[in-house]
C-alpha positions in Angstrom: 96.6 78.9 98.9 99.6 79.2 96.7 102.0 75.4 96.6 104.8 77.6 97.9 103.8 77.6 101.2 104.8 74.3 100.8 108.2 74.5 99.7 109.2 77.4 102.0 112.4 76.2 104.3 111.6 76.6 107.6 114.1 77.6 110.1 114.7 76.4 113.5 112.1 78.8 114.8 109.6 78.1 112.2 109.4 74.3 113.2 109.0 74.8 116.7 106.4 77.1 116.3 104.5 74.3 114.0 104.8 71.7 116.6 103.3 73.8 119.1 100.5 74.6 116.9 100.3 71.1 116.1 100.2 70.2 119.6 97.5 72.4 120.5 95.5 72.1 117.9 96.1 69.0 116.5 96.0 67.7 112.7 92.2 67.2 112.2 91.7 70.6 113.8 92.7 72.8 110.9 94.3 72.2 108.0 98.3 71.6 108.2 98.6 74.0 105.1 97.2 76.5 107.4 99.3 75.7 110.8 102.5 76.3 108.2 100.6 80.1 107.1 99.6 80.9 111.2 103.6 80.0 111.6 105.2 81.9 108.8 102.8 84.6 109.9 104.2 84.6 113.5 107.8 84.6 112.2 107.0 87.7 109.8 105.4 89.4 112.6 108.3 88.4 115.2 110.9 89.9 112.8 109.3 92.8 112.1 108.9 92.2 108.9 105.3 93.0 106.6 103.7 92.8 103.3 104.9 96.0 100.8 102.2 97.8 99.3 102.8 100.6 96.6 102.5 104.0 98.1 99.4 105.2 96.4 97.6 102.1 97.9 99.0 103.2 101.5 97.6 106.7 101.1 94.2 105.8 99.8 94.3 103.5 103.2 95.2 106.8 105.6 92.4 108.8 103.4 90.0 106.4 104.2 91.0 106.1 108.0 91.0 109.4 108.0 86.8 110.1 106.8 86.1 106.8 108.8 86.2 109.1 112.2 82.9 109.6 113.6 83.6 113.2 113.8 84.5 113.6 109.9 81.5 111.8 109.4 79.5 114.6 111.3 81.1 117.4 109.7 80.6 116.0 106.5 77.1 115.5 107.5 76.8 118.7 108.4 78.6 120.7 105.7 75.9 119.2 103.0 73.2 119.9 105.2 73.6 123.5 106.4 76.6 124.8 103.7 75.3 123.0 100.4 71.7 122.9 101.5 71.6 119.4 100.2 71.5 116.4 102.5 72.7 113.4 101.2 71.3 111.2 104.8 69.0 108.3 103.8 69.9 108.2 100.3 70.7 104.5 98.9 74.0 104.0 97.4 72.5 104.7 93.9 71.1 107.9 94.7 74.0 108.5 96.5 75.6 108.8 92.7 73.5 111.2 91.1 74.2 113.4 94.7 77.6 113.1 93.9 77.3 114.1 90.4 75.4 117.2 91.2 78.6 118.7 93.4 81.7 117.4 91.7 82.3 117.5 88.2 84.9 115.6 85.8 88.1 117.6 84.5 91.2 116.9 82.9 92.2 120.2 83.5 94.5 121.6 85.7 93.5 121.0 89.6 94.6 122.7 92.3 98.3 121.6 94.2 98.2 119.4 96.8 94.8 118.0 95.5 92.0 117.6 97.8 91.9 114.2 99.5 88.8 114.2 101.7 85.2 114.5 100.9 84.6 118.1 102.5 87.5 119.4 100.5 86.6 117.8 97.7 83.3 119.5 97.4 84.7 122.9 98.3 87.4 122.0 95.1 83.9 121.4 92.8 86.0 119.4 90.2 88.0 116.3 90.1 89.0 113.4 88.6 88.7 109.5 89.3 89.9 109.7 92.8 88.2 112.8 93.8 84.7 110.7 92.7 85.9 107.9 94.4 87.0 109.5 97.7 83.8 111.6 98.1 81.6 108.6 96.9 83.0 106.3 99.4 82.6 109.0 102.3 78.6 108.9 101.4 78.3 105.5 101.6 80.5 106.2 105.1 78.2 108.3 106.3 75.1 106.1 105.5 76.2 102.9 107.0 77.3 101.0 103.9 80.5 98.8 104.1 82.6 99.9 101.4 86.6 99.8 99.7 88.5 101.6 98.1 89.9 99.7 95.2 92.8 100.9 93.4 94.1 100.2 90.3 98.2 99.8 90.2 98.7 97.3 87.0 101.6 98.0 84.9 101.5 97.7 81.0 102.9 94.1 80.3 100.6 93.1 77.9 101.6 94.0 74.4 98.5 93.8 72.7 97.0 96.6 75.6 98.3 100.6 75.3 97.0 101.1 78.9 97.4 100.0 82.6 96.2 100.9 86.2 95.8 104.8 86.9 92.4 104.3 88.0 90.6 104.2 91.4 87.0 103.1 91.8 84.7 102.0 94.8 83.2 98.6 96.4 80.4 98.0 97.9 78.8 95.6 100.4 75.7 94.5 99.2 73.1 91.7 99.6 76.7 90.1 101.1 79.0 90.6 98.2 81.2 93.2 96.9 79.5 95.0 94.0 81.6 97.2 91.5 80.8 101.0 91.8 82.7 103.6 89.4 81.8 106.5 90.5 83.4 108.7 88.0 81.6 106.7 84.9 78.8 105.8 86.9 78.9 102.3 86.3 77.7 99.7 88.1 78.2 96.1 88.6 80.8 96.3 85.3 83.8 94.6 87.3 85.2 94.1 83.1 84.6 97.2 81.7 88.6 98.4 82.1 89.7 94.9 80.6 87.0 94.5 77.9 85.9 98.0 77.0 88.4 100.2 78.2 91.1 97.6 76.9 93.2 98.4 79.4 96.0 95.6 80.7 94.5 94.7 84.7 96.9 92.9 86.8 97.6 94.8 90.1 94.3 95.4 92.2 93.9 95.8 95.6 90.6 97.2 97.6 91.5 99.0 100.7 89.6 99.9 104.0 91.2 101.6 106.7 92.5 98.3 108.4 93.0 96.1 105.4 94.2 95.5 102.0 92.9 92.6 99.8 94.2 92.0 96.4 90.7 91.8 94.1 92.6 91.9 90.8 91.0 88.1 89.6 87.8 90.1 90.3 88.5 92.9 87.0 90.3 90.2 84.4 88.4 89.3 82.1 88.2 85.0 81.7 90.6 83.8 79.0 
């Protein structure tokens, strides 16, 4: 947890909030750095007030909502099964690429406006680019059962020794209970460094998104100075 939490002033309404939680909890109960977060958290939340996020992150949050229904999971299901003739149930989240891969194909051409945004339309669209892979990737895992993020890539070019930054959207997955890398587009797997070391691009703004939250990984794709 960051010192600042430390050095925040607390109003009036802040410390009387951290004496009740000190009162009913009690300081060998949890750690006072953490009664001062629960507080700050209850003021933000009492004032309305809550964490920005860049837009893009938002609406990769509302796509994913938005497959995670039960019923778009079904008529995703569905739509492989009895329009593609190709069902993608019981396939592991490997096979689960080359499935991908067979119905959606790279372009840096010219794609229809507004873009598709969820896996069904995606497949009736045929091409695509990163987040195209990564939406339809992350509703096959969806569909099978697999925990999953969306993990987006919103750096900025600070670093001068770097040309690139951010533009790039890839996938998580839960496995054997951590998060493993998954880019769809390039197919790689497990290479958390290949946009810092290979792709020499400048990674400082990450976050991996699920319909109900929005963790910043972006530790997780620098590379260790």
């Amino acid at each position: 947890m960051p010192a600042l939490c430390y050095q925040v002033p607390f109003p009036e309404y802040l410390l009387f909030m951290k004496e009740r939680f000190l009162c009913r909890f009690g300081d060998s109960t949890l750690p006072f750095i953490y009664i001062e977060l629960l507080v700050f958290l209850c003021f933000m939340d009492a004032v309305g007030m809550r964490l920005v996020y860049p837009s893009i992150v938002e609406a990769y949050k509302k796509r994913y909502a938005e497959v995670a229904e039960p019923k778009y999971i079904l008529e995703l299901i569905s739509h492989a099964s009895f329009v593609l003739r190709d069902s993608f149930e019981g396939l592991d989240w490997k096979q689960l690429l080359d499935w991908l891969h067979r119905h959606l194909e790279y372009t840096k051409g010219e794609l229809p406006k507004p873009r598709a945004e969820l896996p069904i339309d995606i497949i009736v669209q045929s091409k695509g680019r990163c987040g195209e892979f990564a939406l339809l990737y992350n509703g096959l895992l969806l569909a099978n059962g697999y925990r999953t993020r969306l993990v987006v890539d919103c750096s900025t070019l600070r670093d001068k020794s770097k040309k690139v930054a951010g533009d790039h959207v890839w996938v998580e997955v839960f496995i054997d209970d951590c998060w493993v890398h998954v880019d769809p587009t390039a197919k790689r797997i497990n290479e958390p460094l290949t946009y810092a070391l290979e792709w020499k691009k400048d990674v400082n703004l990450v976050y991996a998104v699920t319909d109900r939250q929005i963790v910043d990984v972006t530790k997780t794709y620098q590379s260790k100075k």
